[in-house]
C-alpha positions in Angstrom: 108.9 83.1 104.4 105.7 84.3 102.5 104.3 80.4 102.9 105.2 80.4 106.5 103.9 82.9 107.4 100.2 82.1 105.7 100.3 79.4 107.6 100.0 81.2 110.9 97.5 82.7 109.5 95.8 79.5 108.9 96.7 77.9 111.9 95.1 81.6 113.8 91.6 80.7 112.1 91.8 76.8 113.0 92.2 77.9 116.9 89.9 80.2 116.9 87.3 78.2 115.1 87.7 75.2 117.3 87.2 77.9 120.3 84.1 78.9 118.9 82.9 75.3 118.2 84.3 73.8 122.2 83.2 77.6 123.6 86.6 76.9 125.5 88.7 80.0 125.7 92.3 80.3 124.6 95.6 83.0 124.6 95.4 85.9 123.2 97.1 85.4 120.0 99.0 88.9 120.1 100.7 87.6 123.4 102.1 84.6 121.6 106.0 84.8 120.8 104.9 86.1 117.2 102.2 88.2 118.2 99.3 89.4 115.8 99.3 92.9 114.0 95.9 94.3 112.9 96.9 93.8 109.5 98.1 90.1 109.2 94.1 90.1 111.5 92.3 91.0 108.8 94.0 87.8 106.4 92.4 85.5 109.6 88.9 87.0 109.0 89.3 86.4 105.2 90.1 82.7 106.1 87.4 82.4 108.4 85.1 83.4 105.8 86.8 80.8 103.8 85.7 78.1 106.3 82.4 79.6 107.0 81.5 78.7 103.1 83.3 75.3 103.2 80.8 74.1 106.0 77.9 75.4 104.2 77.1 78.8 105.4 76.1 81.7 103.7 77.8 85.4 104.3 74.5 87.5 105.0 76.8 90.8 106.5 78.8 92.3 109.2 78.9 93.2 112.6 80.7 96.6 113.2 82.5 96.2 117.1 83.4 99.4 119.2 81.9 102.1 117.7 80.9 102.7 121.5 83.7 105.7 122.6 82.9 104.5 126.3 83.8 101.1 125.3 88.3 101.8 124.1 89.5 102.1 127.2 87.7 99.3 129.1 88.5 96.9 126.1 91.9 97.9 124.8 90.8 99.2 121.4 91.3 102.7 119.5 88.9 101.8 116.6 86.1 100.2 115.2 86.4 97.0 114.0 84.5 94.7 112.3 83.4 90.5 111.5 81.3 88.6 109.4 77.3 87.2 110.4 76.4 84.0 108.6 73.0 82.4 108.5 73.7 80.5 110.8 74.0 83.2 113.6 71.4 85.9 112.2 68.3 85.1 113.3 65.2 87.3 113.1 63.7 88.2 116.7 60.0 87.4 116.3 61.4 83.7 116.0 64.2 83.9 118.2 62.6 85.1 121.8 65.0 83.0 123.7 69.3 82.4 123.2 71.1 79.5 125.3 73.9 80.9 127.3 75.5 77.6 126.7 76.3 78.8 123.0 78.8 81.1 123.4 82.4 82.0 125.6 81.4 84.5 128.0 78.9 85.9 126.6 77.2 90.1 126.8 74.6 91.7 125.0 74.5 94.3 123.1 71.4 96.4 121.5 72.1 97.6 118.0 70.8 99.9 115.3 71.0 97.4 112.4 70.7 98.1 108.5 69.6 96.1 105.0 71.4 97.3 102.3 69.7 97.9 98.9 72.9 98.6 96.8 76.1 98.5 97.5 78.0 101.8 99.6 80.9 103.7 98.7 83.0 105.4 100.0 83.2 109.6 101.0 79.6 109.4 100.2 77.7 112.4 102.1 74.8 111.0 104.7 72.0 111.2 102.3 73.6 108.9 99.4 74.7 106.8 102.4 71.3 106.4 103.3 69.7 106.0 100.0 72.0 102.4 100.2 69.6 101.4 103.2 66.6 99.9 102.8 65.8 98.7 106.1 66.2 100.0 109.6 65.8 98.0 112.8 66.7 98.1 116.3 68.4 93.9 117.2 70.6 92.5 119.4 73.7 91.2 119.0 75.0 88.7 121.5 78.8 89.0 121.6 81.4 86.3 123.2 85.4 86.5 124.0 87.2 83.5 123.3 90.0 85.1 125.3 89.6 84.7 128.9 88.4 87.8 131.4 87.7 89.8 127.8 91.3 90.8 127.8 92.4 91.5 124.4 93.9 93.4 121.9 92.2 94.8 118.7 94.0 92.1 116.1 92.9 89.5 118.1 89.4 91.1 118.3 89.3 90.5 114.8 91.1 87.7 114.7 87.7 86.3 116.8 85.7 87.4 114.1 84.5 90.6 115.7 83.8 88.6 119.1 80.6 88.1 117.2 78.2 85.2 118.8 74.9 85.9 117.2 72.5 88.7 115.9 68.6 89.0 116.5 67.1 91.2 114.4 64.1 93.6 115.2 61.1 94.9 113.0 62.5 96.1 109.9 61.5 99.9 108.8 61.6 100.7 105.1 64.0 104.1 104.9 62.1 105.5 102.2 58.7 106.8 103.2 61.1 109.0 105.8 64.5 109.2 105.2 64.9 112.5 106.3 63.5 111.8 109.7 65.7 108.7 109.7 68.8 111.0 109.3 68.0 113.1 112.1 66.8 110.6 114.8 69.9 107.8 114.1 71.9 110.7 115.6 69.6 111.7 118.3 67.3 108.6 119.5 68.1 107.6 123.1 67.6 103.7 124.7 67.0 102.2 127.9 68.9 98.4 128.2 66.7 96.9 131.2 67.4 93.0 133.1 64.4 91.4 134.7 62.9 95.0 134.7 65.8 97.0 136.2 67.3 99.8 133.9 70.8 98.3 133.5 72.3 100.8 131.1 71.0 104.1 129.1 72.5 105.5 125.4 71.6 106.0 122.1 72.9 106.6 119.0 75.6 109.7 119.4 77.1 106.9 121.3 77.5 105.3 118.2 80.5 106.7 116.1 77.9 110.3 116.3 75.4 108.0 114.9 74.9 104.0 113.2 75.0 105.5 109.9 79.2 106.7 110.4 79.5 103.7 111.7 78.2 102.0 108.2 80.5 104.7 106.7 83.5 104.1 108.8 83.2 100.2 107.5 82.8 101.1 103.9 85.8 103.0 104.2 88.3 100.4 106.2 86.9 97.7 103.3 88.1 100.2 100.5 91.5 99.6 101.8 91.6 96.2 102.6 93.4 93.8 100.2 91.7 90.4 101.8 88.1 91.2 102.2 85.1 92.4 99.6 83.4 95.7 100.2 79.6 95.4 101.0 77.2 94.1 98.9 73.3 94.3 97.7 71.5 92.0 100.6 74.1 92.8 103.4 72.9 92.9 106.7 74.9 95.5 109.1 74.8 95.5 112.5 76.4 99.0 113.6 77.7 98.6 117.0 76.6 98.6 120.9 74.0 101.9 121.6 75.3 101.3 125.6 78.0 99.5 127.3 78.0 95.5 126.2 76.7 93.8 129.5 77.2 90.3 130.8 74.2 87.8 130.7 73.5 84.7 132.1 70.9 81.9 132.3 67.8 83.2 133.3 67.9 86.8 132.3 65.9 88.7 130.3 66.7 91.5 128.8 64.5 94.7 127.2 65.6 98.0 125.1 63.0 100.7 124.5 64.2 103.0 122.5 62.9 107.4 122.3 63.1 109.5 119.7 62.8 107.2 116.7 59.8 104.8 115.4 61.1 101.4 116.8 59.4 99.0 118.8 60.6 97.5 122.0 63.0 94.3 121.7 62.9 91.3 124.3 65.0 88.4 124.4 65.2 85.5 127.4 68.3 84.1 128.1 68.8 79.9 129.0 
């Protein structure tokens, strides 16, 4: 029974890796006769990770999904979840000005607080130890894709898809140190403006986030300290915290600007083809 069903679990990651590789979407696996609980979810990211190595690529962090309250209802999640970012999706944004729709199933954008670890979280650690584990800060994108069609899902096969990841661009990074008690107070306070071909498309900040991007790093560091199949986060991670607005469509042509208030980060532009 055990071997069987490990083999679903392999069979889970084969679909949705040859999803992500066509860009054609599939069936939500928890509609299929043996559905998909969160738990047996978590064994297809470990075997995606798996395969990600086996072709070559290199783990360089996570991507933290719906930490945006707004975001449950209109998705069909309760909770945060959470997938992996290789090198060959995280790219830095002063190279990466402009993203081929083509890439991805569906595609929306998201703007995200993201953070460089210098050592390695744990958990129930209060904000400022939390902090002292960051040693970058910068405001990115992450470009997110459902390989389920309409974006009708449930959260297993959310992480099933590896966090719906597609790709992350990553802004100017900001040491913490010189100002980490600023830091502290503007993650929970900053506001943004997500603008298309110069029309405000969507405001938030980071309250939207989980209260603020640094819970949401918390609320990861403590879903890995009870997770049997993956490894908690480690020296060099990249973490990408979760959409400061509502994740909106894009297409061919676009592009797309956040400004953020309230805390020392620059403007981000990317061009969509």
């Amino acid at each position: 029974m055990a071997s069987e069903h490990a083999a679903d679990v392999a069979a889970i990651a084969n679909d949705v890796l040859a999803a992500l590789a066509s860009k054609k979407q599939i069936a939500q696996f928890s509609s299929r006769p043996r559905g998909l609980n969160l738990s047996d979810a978590y064994r297809v990211t470990q075997a995606l990770r798996a395969a990600f190595e086996v072709r070559g690529e290199k783990i360089v962090g996570r991507k933290i999904g719906f930490t945006n309250f707004g975001m449950w209802k209109a998705f069909g999640v309760d909770a945060p979840v959470w997938g992996y970012a290789t090198d060959h999706t995280t790219f830095d944004l002063a190279q990466t000005r402009t993203v081929k729709t083509a890439d991805f199933a569906e595609p929306r954008i998201e703007p995200e607080i993201m953070f460089g670890l210098k050592a390695a979280p744990a958990a129930d650690m209060t904000d400022d130890a939390l902090l002292d584990c960051v040693d970058w800060i910068a405001l990115g994108y992450e470009v997110v894709q459902s390989i389920f069609p309409g974006w009708k899902f449930t959260a297993a096969d959310v992480v099933a898809a590896n966090g719906v990841h597609g790709r992350l661009l990553v802004g100017n990074r900001h040491p913490v140190a010189p100002r980490k008690a600023q830091w502290l107070r503007e993650l929970a306070a900053f506001e943004v403006v997500l603008s298309c071909d110069g029309a405000v498309s969507q405001k938030g900040g980071g309250a939207v986030v989980l209260g603020s991007p640094l819970n949401a790093l918390r609320h990861l560091v403590d879903l890995l300290a009870k997770d049997p199949h993956n490894p908690p986060l480690r020296t060099g991670e990249i973490i990408s915290t979760g959409t400061l607005t509502l994740a909106m469509p894009i297409t061919a042509g676009q592009t797309w600007t956040t400004t953020a208030s309230g805390i020392p980060l620059e403007d981000i532009v990317v061009r969509f083809e």
